[in-house]
N, C-alpha and C positions, 0 to 999 in steps of 0.2 A: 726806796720810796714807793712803790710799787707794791710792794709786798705791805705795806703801812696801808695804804688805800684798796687794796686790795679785801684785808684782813676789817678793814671798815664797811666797805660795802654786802661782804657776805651772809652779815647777820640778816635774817628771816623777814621779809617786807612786809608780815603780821610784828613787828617791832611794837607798832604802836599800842595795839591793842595787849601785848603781851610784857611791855614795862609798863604801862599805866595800873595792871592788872597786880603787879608785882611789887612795884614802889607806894604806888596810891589805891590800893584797894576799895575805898570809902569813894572814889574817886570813879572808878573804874564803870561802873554801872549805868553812869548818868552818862561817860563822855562812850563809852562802845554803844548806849543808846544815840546818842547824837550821832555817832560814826554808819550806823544802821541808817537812819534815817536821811543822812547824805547819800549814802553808795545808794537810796533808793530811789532818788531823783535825779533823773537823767540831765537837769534843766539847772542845776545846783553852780550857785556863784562862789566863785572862788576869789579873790579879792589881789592875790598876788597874780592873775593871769592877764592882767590889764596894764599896764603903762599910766592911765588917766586915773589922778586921786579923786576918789569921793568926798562930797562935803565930810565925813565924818574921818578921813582921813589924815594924818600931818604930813608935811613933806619937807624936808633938810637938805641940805646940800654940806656935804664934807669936803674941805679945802683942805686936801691935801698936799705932800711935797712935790706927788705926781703928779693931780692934777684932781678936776673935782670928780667925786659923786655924789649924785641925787636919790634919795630914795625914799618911798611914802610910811611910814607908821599903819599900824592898826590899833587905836586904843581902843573898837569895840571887844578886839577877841583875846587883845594881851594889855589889858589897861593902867596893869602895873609896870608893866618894862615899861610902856611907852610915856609913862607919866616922870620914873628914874629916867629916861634917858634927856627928855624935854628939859627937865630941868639943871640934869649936870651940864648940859648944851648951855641953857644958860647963864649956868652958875661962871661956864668957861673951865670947867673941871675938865674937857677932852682937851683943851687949846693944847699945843705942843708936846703931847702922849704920841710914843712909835706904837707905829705894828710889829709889834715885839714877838710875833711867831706867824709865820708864814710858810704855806705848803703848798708848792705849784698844786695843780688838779685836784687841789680839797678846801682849802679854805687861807682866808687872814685875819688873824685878832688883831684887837687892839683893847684902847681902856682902861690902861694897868699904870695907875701912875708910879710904880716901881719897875716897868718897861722887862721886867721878867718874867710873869704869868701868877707874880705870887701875895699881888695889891690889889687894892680896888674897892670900894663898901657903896652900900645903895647910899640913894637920901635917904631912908628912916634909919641908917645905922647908931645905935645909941638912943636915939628919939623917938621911935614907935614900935614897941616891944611885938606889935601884934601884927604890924605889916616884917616886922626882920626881926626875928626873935633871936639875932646873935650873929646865927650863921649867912641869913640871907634871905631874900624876898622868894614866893614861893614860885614853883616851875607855874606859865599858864600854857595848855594844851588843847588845840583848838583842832575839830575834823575840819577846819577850811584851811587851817596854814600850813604846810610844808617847809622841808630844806630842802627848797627848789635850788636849781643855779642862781645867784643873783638873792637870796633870802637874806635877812639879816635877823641872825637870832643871838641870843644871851649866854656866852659861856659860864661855866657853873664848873663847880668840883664835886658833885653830884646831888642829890634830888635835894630842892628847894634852900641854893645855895648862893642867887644871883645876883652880885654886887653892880659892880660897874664895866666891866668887860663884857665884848661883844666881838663878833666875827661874820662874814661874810662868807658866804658858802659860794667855792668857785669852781668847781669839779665841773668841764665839761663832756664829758664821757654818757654817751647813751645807756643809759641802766634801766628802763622803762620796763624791758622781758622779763629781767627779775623779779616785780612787784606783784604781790598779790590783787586779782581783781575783787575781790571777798573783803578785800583789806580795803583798797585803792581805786578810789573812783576815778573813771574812764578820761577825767580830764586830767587829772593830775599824774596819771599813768603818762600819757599825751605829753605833758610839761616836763616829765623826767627825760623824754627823750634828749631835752636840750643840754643835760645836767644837772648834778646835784647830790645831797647824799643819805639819800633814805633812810641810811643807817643808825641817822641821828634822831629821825621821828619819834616823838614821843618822850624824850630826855632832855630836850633842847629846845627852849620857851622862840618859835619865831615872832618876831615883831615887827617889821618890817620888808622890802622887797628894794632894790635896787633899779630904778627908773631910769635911770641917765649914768652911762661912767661903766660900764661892765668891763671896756677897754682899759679904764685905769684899775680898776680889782685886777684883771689878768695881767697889767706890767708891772701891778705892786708883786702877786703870785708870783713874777719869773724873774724875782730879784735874787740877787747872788744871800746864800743865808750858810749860818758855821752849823755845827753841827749839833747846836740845839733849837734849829728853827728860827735863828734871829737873823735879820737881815746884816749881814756884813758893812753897809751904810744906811745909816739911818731912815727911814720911811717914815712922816710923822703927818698928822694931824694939824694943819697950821688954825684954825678955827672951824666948827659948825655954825653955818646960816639956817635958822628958821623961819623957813618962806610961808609957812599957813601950819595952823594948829586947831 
C-alpha cells in the first residue's frame, strides 16, 4: 500500500501545469495564464480553505452507513460536476450505492451503481451529445481547487470521462516540501501540509470540499477491504441531504 501512495505522490508538483499542457493543449494557455495570475497574488482566495459556504456555494450532507458528511460544492469553478452531482442527489440515483474502493491514506470512491468501479453515466448521457459526447462530461480545472485532504473530486478513466463516480481525497500525510512554489501558491502549499494528494492536480475535476465528517472519511478509509479495494462489508450511501444550492 505504501508503495501504491508512494508511486502516486512522486509525480512532479508542476503536474498541473504539465498535463493540462499535454491532454488540453487548446486549453493550456488560458488556464497556466490564470495559474500566473494566482501564484501572483499574495491575497488570492481559495474557497476550499474555509469551513463557511458562500452564497454561491451548495452544501449536502451524505448519510452514510458510518455516519454523515457535509461538504460545500463550487458550481462557480466546476459547474458541470456540481450541476451532475445536484441532480443525481436528487434524482436519489446515490441512495444505497457502496464505496466500492477504499485506500487507507489516499482516498474513497463511490457512485458506481454497479459497486465495482465499472458503472455510472452523467445526466446528459444519451441526452446532450455536447455536454457528454459518449464518453463523458469534460474534466473542469480550476487554479483555486486542489486535492486537498478533505476535496471531493470526480473520478474519470481518463481526460473528459466523468460520469457519476466521485471520491474523497483522505491522505493525511504532510507532502507540502514536495510542491512547487512556481507551480503552488503559498496557501495551498500551507493546506497540503494537512494532507492530500497533488498528484492528482490537474486530471481530476475537484468540486467540492468536506466541511463536517472528515472523522467519518478516515473510519470509512480504515475499513477492512479484499484485495481489490473493496470493503469486505458494505459501506453505503443511505441518502444525500441538500441543505442550500
Amino acid at each position: 500500500m505504501k508503495k501504491l501512495i508512494t508511486a502516486l505522490l512522486v509525480i512532479s508538483a508542476a503536474a498541473l501545469a504539465f498535463i493540462i499542457y499535454n491532454n488540453q493543449p487548446k486549453q493550456e494557455l488560458s488556464l497556466s495564464a490564470q495559474l500566473q495570475e494566482v501564484l501572483k497574488n499574495p491575497d488570492a482566495d481559495f474557497p476550499q480553505l474555509t469551513n463557511k459556504a458562500a452564497k454561491n456555494e451548495a452544501v449536502v450532507t451524505l448519510k452514510t452507513s458510518q455516519g454523515d458528511i457535509t461538504m460545500k460544492l463550487f458550481p462557480e469553478y466546476a459547474p458541470l460536476a456540481v450541476e451532475n452531482f445536484l441532480t443525481h442527489a436528487k434524482d436519489g440515483y446515490y441512495d444505497g450505492l457502496t464505496f466500492h474502493r477504499v485506500i487507507k491514506d489516499f482516498m474513497i470512491q463511490t457512485g458506481d451503481p454497479n459497486g465495482d468501479g465499472s458503472g455510472g453515466e452523467s445526466i446528459w448521457a444519451g441526452k446532450d451529445r455536447e455536454k457528454d459526447p459518449g464518453t463523458g462530461f469534460a474534466n473542469e480545472i480550476s487554479p483555486y481547487l486542489y486535492n486537498l485532504r478533505g476535496a471531493v473530486s470526480m473520478a474519470n478513466a481518463g481526460p473528459d470521462t466523468n460520469g457519476s463516480q466521485f471520491f474523497i481525497n483522505q491522505n493525511t500525510q504532510d507532502i507540502s516540501s514536495r510542491l512547487d512554489p512556481t507551480t503552488y501558491h503559498s496557501k495551498i502549499i500551507q493546506a497540503y501540509k494537512n494532507g492530500g494528494n497533488p498528484s492528482l492536480d490537474g486530471s481530476y475535476t475537484v468540486f467540492g470540499q468536506v466541511t463536517e465528517g472528515m472523522d467519518i472519511v478516515d473510519k470509512i478509509a480504515a475499513v477492512e477491504t479484499d484485495d481489490k479495494d473493496k470493503p469486505t462489508e458494505a459501506v453505503t450511501i443511505k441518502k444525500i441531504e441538500i441543505k442550500s444550492e
